[in-house]
TORPA-4810 file (N, C-alpha, C, O; in nm, 3 decimals):
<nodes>
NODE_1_-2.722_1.154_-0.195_-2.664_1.206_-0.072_-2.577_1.098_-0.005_-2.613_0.981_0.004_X
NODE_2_-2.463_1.145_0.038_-2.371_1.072_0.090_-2.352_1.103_0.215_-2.291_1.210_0.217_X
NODE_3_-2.382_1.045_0.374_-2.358_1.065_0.531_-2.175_1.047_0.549_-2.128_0.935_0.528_X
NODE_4_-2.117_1.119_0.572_-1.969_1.133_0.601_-1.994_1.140_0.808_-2.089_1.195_0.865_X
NODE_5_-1.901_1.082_0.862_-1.832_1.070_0.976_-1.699_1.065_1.007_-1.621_1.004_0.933_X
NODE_6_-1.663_1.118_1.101_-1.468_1.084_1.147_-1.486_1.004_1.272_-1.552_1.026_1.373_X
NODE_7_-1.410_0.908_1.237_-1.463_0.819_1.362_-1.339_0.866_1.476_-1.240_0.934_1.445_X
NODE_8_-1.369_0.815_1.609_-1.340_0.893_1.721_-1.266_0.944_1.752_-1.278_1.050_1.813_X
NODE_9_-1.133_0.878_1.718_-1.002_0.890_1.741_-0.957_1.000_1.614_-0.836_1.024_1.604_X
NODE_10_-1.062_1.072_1.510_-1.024_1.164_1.455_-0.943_1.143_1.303_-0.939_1.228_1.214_X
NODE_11_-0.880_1.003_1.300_-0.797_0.993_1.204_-0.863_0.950_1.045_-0.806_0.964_0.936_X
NODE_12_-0.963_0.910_1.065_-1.031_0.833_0.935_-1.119_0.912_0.900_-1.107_1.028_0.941_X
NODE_13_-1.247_0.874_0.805_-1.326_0.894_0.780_-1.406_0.770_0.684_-1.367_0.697_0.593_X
NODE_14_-1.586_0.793_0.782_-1.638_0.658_0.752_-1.756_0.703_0.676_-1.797_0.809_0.723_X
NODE_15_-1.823_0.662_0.577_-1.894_0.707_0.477_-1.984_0.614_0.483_-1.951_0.522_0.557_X
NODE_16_-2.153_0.596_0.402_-2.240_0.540_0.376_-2.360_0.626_0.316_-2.401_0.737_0.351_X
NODE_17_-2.398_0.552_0.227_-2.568_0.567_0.103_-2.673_0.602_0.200_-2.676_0.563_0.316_X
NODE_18_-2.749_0.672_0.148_-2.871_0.706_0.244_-2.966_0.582_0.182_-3.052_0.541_0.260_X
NODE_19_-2.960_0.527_0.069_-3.032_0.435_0.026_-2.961_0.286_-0.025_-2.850_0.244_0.007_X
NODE_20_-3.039_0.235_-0.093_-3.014_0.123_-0.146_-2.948_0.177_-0.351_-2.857_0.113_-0.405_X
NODE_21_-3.001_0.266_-0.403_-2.985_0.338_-0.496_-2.805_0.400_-0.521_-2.721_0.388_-0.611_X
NODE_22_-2.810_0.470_-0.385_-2.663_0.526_-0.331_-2.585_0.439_-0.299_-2.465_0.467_-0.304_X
NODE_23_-2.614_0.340_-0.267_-2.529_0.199_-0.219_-2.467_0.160_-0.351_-2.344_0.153_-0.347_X
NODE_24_-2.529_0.132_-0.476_-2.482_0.130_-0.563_-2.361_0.204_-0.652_-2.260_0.163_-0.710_X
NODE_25_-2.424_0.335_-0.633_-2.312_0.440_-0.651_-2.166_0.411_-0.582_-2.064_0.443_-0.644_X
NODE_26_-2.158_0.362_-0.475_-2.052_0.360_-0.367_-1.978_0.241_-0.385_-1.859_0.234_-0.352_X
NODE_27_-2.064_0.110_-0.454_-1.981_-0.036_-0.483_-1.915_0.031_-0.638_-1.803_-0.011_-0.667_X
NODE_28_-1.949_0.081_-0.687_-1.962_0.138_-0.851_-1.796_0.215_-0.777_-1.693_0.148_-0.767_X
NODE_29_-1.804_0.333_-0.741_-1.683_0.436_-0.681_-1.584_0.432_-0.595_-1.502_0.522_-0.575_X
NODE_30_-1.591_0.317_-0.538_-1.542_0.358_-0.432_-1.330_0.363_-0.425_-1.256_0.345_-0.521_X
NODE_31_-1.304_0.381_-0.340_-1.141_0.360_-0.338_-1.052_0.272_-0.308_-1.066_0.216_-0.199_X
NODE_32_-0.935_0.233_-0.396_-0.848_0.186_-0.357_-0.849_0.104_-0.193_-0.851_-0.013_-0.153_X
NODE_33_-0.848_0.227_-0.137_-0.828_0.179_0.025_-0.979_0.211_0.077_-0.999_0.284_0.174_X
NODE_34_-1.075_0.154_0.009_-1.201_0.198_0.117_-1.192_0.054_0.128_-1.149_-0.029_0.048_X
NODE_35_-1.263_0.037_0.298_-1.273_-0.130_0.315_-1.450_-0.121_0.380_-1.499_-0.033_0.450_X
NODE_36_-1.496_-0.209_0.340_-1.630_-0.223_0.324_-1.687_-0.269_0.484_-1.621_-0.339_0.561_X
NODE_37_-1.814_-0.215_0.512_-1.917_-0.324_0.621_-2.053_-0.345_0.631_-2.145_-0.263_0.634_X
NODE_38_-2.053_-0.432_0.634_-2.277_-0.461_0.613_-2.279_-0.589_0.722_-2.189_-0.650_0.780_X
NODE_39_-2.405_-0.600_0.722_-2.435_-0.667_0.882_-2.458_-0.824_0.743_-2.503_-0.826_0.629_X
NODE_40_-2.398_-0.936_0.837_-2.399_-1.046_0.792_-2.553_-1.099_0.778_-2.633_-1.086_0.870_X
NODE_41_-2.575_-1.142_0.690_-2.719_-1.195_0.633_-2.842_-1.100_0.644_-2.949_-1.154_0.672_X
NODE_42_-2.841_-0.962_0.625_-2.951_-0.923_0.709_-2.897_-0.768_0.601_-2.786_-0.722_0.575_X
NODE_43_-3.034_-0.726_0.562_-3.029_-0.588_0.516_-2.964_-0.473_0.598_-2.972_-0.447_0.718_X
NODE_44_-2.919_-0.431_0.529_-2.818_-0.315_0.617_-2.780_-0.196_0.514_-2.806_-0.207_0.394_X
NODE_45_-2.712_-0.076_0.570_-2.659_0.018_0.512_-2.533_-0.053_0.463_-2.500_-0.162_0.508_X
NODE_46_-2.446_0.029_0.343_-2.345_-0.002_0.308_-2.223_0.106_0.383_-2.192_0.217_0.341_X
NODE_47_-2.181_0.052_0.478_-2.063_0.176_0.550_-1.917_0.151_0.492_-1.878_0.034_0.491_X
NODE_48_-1.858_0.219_0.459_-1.716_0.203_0.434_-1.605_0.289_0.523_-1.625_0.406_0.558_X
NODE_49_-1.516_0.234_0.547_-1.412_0.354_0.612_-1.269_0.336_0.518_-1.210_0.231_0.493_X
NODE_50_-1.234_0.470_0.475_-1.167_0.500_0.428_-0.973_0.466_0.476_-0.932_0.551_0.555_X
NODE_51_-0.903_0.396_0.449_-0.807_0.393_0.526_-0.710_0.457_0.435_-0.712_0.469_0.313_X
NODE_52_-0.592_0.511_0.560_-0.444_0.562_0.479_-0.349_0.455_0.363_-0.319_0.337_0.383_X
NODE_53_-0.321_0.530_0.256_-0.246_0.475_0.152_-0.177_0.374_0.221_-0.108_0.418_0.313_X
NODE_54_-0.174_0.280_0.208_-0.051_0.147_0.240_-0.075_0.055_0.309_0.003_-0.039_0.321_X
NODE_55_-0.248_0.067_0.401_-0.277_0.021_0.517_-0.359_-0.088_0.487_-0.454_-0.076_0.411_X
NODE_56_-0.326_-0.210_0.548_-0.403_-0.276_0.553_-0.504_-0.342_0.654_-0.467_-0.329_0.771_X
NODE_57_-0.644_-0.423_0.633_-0.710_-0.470_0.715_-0.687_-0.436_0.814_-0.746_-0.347_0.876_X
NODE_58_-0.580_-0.512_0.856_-0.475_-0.558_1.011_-0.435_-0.408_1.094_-0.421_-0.384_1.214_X
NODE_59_-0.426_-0.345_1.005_-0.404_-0.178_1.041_-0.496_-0.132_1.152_-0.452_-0.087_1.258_X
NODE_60_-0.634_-0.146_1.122_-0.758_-0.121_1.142_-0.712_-0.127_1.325_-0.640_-0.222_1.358_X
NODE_61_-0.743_-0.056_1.400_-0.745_-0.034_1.530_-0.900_-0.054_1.586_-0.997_0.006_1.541_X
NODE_62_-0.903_-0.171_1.715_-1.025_-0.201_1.751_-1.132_-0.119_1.777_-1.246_-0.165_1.776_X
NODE_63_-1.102_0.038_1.808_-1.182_0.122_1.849_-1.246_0.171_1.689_-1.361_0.179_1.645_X
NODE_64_-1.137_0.192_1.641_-1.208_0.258_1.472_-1.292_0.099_1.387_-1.352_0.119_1.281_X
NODE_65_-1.288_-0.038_1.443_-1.318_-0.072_1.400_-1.452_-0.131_1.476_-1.527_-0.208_1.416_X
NODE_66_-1.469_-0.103_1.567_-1.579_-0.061_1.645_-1.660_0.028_1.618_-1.782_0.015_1.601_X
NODE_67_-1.580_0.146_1.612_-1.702_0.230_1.536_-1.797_0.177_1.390_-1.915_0.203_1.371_X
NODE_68_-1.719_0.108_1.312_-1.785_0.100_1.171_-1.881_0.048_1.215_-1.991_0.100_1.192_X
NODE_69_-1.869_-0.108_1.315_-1.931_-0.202_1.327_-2.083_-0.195_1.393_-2.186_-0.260_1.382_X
NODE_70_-2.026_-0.054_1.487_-2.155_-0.021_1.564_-2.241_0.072_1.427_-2.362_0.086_1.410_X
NODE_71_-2.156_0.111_1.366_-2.290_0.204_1.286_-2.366_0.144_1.192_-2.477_0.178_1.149_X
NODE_72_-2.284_0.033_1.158_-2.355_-0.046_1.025_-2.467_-0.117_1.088_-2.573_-0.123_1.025_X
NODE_73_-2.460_-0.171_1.202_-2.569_-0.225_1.282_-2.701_-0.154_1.279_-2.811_-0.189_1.235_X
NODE_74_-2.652_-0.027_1.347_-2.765_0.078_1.427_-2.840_0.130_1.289_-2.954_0.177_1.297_X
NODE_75_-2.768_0.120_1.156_-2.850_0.138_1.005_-2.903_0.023_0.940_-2.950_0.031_0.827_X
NODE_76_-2.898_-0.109_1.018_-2.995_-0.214_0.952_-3.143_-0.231_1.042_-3.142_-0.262_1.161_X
NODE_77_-3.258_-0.208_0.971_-3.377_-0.236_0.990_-3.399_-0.366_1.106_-3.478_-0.344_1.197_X
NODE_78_-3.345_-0.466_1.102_-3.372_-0.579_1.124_-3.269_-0.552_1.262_-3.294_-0.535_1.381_X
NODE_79_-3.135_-0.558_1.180_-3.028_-0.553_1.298_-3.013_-0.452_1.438_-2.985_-0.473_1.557_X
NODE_80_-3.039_-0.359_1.373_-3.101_-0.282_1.520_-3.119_-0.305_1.625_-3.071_-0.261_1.729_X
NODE_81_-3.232_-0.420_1.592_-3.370_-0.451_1.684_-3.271_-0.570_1.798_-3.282_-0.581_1.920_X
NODE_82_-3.182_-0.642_1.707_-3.114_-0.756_1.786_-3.000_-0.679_1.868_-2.939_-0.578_1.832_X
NODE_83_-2.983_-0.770_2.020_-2.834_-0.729_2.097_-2.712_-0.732_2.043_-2.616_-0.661_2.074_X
NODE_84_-2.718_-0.848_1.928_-2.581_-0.849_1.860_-2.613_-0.907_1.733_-2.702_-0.987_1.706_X
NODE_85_-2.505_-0.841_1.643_-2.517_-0.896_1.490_-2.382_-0.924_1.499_-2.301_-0.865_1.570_X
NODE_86_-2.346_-1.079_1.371_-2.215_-1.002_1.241_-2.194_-0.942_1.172_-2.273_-0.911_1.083_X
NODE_87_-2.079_-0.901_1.183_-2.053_-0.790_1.044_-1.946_-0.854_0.954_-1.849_-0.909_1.005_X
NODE_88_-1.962_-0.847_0.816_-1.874_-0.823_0.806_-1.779_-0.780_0.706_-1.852_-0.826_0.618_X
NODE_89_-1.695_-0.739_0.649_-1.556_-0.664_0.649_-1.484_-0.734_0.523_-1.457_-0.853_0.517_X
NODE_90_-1.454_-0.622_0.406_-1.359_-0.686_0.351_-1.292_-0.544_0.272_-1.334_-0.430_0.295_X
NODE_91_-1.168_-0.580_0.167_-1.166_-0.457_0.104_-1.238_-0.409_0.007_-1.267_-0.503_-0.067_X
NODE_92_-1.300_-0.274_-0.046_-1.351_-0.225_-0.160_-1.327_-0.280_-0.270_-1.426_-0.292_-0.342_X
NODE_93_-1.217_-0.326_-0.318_-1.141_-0.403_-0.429_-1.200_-0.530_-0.432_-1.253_-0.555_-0.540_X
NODE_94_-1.206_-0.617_-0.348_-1.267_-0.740_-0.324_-1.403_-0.743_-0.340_-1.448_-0.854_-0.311_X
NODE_95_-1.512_-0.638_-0.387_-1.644_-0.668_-0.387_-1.685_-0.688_-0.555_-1.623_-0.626_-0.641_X
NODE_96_-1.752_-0.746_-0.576_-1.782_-0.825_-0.688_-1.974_-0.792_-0.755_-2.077_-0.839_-0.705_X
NODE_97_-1.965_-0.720_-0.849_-2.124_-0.697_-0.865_-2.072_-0.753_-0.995_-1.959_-0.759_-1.044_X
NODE_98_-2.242_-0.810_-1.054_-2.266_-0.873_-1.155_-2.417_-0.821_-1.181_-2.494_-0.766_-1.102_X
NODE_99_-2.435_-0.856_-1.313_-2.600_-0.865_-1.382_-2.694_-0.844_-1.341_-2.797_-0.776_-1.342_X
NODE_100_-2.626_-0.940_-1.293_-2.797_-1.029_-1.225_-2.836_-1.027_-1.059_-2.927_-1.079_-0.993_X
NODE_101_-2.714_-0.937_-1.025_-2.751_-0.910_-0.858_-2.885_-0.785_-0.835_-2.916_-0.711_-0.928_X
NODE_102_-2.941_-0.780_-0.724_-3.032_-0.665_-0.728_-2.940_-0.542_-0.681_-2.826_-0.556_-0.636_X
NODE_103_-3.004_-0.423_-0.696_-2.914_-0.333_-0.579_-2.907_-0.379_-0.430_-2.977_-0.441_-0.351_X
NODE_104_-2.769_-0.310_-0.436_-2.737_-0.303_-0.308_-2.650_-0.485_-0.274_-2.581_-0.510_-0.175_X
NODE_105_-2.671_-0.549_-0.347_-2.634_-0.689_-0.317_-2.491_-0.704_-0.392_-2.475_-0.646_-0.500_X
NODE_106_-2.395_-0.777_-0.340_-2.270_-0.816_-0.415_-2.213_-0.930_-0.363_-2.221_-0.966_-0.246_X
NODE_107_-2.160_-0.981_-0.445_-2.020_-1.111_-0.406_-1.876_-1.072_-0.430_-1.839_-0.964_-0.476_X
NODE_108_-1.801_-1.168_-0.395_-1.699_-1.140_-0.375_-1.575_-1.198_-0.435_-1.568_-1.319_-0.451_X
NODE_109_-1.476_-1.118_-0.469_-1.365_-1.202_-0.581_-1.290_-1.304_-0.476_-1.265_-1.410_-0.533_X
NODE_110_-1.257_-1.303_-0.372_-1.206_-1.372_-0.306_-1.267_-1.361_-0.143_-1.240_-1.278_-0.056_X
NODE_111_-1.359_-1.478_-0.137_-1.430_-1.494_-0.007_-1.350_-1.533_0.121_-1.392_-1.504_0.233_X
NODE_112_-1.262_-1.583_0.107_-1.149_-1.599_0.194_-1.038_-1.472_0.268_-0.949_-1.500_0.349_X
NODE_113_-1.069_-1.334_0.217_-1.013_-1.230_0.258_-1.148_-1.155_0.257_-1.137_-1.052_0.190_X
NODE_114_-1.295_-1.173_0.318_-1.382_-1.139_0.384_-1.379_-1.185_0.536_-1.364_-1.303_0.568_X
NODE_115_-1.393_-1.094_0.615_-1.357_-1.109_0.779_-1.475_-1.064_0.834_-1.532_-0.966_0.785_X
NODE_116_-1.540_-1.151_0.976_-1.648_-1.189_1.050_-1.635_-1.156_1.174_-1.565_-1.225_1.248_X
NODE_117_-1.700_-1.043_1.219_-1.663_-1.025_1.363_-1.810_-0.992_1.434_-1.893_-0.921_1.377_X
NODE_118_-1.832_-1.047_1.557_-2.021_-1.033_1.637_-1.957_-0.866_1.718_-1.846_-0.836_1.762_X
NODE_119_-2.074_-0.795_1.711_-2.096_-0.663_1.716_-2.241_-0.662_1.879_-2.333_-0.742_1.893_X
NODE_120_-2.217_-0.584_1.941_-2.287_-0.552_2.038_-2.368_-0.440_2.012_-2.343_-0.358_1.923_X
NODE_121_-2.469_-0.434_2.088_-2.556_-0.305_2.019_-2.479_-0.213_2.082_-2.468_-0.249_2.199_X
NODE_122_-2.412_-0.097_2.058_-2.332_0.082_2.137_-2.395_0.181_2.082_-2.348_0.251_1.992_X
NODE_123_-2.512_0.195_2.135_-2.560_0.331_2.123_-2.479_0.407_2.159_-2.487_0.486_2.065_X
NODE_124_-2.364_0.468_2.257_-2.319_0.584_2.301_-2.262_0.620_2.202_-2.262_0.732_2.151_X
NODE_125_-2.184_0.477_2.151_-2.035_0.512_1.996_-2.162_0.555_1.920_-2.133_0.671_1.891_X
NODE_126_-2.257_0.537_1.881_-2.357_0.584_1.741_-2.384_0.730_1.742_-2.377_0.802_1.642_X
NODE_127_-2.423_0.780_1.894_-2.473_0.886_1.932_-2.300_0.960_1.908_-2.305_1.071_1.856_X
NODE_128_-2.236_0.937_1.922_-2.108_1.004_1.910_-2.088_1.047_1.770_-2.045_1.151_1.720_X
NODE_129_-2.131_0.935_1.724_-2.047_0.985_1.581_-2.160_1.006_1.468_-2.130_1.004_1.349_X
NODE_130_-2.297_1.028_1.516_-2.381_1.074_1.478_-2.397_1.261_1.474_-2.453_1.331_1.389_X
NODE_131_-2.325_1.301_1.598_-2.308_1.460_1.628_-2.231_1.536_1.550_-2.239_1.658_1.536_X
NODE_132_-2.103_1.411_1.467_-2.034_1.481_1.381_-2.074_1.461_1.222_-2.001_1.495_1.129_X
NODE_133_-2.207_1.397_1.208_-2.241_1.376_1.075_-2.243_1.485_0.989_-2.275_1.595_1.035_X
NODE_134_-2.207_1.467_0.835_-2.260_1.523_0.691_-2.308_1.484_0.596_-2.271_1.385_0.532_X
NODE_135_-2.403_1.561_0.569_-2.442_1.518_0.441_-2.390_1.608_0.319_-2.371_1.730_0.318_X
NODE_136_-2.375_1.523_0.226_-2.285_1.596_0.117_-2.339_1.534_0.013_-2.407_1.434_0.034_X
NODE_137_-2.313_1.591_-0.147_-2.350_1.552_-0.259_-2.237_1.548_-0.334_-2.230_1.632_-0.424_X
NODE_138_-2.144_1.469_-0.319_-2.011_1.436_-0.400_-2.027_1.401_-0.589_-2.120_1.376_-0.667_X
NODE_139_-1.922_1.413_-0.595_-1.927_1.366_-0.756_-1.837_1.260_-0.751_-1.720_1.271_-0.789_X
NODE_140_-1.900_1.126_-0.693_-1.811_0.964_-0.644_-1.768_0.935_-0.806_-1.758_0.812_-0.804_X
NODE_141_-1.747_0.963_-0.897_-1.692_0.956_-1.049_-1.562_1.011_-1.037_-1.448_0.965_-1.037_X
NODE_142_-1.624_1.146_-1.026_-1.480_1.230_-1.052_-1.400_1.213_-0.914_-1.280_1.237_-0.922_X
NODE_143_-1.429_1.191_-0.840_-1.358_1.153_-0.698_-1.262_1.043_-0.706_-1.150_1.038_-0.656_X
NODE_144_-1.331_0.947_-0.786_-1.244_0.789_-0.787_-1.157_0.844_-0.938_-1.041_0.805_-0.948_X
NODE_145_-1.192_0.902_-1.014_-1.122_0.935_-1.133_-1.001_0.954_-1.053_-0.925_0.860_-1.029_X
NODE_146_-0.982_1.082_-1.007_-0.860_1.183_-0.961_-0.796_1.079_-0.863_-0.677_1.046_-0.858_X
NODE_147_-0.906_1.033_-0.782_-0.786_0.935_-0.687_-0.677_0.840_-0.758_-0.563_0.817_-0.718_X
NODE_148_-0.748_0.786_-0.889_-0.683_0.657_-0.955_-0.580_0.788_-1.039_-0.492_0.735_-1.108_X
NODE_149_-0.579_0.874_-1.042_-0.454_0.947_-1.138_-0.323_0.970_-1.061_-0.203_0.969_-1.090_X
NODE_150_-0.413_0.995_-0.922_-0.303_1.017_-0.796_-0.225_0.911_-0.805_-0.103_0.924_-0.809_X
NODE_151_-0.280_0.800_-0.807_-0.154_0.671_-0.724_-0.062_0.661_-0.905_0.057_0.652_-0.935_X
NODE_152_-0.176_0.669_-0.980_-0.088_0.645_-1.133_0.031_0.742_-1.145_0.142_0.703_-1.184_X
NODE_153_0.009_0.847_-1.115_0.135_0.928_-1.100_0.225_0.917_-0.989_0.335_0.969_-1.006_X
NODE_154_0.196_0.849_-0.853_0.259_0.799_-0.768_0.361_0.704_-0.797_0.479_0.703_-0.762_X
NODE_155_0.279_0.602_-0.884_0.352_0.482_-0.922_0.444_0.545_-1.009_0.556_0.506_-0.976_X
NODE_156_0.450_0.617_-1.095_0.512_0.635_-1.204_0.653_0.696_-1.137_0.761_0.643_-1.163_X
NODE_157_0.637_0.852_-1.020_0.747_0.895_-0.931_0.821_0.736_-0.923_0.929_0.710_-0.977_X
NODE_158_0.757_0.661_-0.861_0.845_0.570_-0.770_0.896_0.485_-0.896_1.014_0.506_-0.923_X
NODE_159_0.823_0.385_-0.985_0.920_0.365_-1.100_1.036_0.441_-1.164_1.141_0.388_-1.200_X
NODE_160_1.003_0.585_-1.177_1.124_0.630_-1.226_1.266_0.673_-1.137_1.378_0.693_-1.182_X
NODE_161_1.213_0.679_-0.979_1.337_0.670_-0.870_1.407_0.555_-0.824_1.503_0.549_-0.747_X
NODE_162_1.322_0.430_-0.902_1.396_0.242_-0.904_1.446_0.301_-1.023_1.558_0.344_-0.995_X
NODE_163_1.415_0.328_-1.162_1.531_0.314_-1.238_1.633_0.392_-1.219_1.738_0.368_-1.278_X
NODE_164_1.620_0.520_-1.117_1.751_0.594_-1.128_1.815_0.564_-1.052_1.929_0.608_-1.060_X
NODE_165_1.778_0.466_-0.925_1.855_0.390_-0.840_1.944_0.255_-0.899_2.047_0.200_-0.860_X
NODE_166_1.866_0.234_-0.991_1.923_0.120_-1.047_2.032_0.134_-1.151_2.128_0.058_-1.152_X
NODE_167_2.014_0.254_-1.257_2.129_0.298_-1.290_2.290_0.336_-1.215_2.406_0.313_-1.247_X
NODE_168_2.221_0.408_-1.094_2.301_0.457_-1.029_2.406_0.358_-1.004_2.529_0.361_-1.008_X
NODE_169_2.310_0.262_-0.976_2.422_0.124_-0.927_2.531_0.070_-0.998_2.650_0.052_-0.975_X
NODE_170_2.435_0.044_-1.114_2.504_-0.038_-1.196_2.649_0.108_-1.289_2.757_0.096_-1.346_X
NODE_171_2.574_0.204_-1.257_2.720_0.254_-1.223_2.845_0.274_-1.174_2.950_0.312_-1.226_X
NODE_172_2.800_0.230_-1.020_2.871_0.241_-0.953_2.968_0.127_-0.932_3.081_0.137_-0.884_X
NODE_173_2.882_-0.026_-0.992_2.944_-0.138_-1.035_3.071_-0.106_-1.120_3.190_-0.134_-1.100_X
NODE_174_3.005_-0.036_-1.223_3.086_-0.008_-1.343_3.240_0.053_-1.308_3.346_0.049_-1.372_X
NODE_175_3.216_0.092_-1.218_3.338_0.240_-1.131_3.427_0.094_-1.069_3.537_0.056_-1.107_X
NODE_176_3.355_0.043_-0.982_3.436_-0.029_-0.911_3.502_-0.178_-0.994_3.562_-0.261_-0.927_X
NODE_177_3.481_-0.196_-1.140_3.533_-0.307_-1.136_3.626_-0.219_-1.246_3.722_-0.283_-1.289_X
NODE_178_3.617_-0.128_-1.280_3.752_-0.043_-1.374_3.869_-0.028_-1.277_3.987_-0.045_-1.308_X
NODE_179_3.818_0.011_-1.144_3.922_0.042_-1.058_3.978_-0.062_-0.985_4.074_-0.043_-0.911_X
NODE_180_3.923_-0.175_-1.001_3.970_-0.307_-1.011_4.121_-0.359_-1.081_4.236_-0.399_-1.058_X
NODE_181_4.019_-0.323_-1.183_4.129_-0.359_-1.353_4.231_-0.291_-1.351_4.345_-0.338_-1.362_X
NODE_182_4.199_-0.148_-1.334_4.317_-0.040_-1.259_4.449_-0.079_-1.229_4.562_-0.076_-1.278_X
NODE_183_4.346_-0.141_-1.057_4.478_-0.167_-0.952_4.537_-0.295_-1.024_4.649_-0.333_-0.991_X
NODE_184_4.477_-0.350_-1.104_4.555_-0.537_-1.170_4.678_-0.480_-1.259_4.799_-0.502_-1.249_X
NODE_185_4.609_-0.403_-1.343_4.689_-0.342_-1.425_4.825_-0.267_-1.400_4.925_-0.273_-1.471_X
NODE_186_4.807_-0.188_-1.273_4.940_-0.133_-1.179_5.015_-0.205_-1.129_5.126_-0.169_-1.091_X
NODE_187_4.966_-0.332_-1.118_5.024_-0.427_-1.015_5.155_-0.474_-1.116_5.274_-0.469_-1.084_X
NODE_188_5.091_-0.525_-1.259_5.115_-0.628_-1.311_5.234_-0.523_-1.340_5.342_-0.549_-1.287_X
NODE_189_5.224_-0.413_-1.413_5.336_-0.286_-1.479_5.457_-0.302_-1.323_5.579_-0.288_-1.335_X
NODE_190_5.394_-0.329_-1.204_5.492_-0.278_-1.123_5.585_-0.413_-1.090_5.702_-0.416_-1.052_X
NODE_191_5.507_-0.509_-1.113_5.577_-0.625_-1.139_5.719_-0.667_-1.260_5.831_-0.716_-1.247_X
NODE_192_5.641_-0.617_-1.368_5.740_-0.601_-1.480_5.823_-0.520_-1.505_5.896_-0.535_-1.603_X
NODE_193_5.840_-0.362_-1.385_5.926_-0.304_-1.392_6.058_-0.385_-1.267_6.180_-0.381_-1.283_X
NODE_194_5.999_-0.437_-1.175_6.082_-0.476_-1.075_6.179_-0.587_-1.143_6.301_-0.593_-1.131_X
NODE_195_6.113_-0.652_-1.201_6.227_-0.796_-1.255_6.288_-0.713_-1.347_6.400_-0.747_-1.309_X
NODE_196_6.312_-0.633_-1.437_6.398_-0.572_-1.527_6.468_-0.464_-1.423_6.560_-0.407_-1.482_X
NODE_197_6.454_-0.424_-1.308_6.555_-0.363_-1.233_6.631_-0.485_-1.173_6.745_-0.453_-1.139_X
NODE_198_6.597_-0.636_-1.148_6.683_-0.661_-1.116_6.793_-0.743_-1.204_6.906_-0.783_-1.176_X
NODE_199_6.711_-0.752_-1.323_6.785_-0.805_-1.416_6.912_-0.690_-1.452_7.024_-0.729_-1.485_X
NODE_200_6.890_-0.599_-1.444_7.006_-0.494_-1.476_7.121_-0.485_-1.371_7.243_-0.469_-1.379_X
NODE_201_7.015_-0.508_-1.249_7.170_-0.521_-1.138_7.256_-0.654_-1.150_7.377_-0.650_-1.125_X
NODE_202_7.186_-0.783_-1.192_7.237_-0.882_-1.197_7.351_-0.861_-1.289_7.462_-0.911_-1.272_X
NODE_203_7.313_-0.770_-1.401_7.373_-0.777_-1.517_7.543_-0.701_-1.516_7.652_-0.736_-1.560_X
NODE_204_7.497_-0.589_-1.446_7.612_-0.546_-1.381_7.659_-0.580_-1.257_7.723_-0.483_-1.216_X
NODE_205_7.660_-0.675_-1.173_7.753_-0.702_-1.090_7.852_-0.821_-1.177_7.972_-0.843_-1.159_X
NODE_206_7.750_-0.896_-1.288_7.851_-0.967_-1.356_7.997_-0.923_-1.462_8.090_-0.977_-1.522_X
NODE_207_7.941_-0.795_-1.437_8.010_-0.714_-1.564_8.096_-0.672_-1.421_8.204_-0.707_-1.469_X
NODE_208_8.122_-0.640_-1.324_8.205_-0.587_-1.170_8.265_-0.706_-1.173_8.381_-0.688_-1.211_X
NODE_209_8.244_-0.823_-1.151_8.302_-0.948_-1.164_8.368_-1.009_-1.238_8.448_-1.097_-1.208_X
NODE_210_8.337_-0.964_-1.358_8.433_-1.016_-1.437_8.588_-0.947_-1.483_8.692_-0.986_-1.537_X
NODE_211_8.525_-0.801_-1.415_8.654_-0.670_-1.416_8.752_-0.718_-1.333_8.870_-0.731_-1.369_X
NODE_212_8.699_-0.752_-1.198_8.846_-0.771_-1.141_8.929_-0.887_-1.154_9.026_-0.908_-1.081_X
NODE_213_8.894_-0.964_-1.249_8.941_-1.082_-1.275_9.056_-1.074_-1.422_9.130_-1.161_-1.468_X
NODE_214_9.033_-0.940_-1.461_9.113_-0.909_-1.603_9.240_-0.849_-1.539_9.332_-0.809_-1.610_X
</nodes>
């Protein structure tokens, strides 16, 4: 079972494991753009919020990122109990399971694009976005399958509208340096017709000149 939420402002949607079991499932599935939160040193739920194609971290708006922060709290055993925890935050892509970790535990490919922020206890934000909860039984396989076909065929649109842009160009290169050569070419013909017109007038005023002299 998977708990789904829209956090307040309506635009996202924030997800988490009912267990430690499901937690697994979710480091195993998850998306492209899911960005991760668990309470710093301290057992916790695994919450993720889902962000829009292109968006990063920095995207994240304090209120939606408030919400994660308050829920991941209000789902750790330990953390609960305290006025304030850390959380913290990185992307789905960036989480790192191995062997020899237990469930629910992971590291990270790059610890330096993991982000630390202290969290206040907000029951009201929990109770809020507790009213809009679901529970659902997804198929997180075929979910991440279809997502990863989406962007693969995304990528592929947009590669093939750079090469037709790029043709285009180098067409259009092509156009403009003929019509180049063109105008050189007109120039040079209009050049070589002008000196043989005046070579002909030269030619006959000498031939006028020399008439009236006979």
């Amino acid at each position: 079972m998977v708990f789904y939420f829209k956090t307040r402002c309506g635009s996202y949607t924030i997800y988490m494991g009912k267990d430690k079991h499901e937690n697994e499932e979710l480091i195993k599935y998850g998306h492209p753009e899911d960005c991760w939160f668990h309470v710093d040193d301290l057992s916790s739920a695994h919450v993720y919020l889902r962000l829009k194609p292109g968006m990063t971290m920095d995207d994240i708006s304090e209120d939606c990122l408030l919400d994660c922060c308050s829920l991941v709290k209000a789902n750790s055993i330990q953390g609960c109990k305290k006025s304030s925890v850390y959380i913290v935050y990185t992307r789905w892509k960036n989480l790192k399971k191995t062997s020899d970790m237990v469930d629910g535990q992971v590291g990270y490919h790059r610890p330096e694009n993991v982000r630390r922020v202290k969290t206040e206890k907000n029951n009201t934000i929990v109770r809020q976005l507790e009213k809009i909860k679901k529970e659902l039984y997804p198929d997180l396989a075929k979910e991440q399958e279809q997502r990863l076909k989406e962007i693969q065929a995304q990528k592929k649109t947009q590669r093939r509208a750079e090469e037709k842009a790029k043709k285009l160009e180098e067409l259009e290169r092509a156009r403009e340096r003929e019509e180049k050569s063109y105008d050189r070419t007109m120039g040079d013909e209009k050049m070589t017709s002008n000196t043989e017109m005046n070579a002909t007038a030269d030619a006959t005023a000498a031939e006028e000149f020399e008439d009236d002299f006979m």
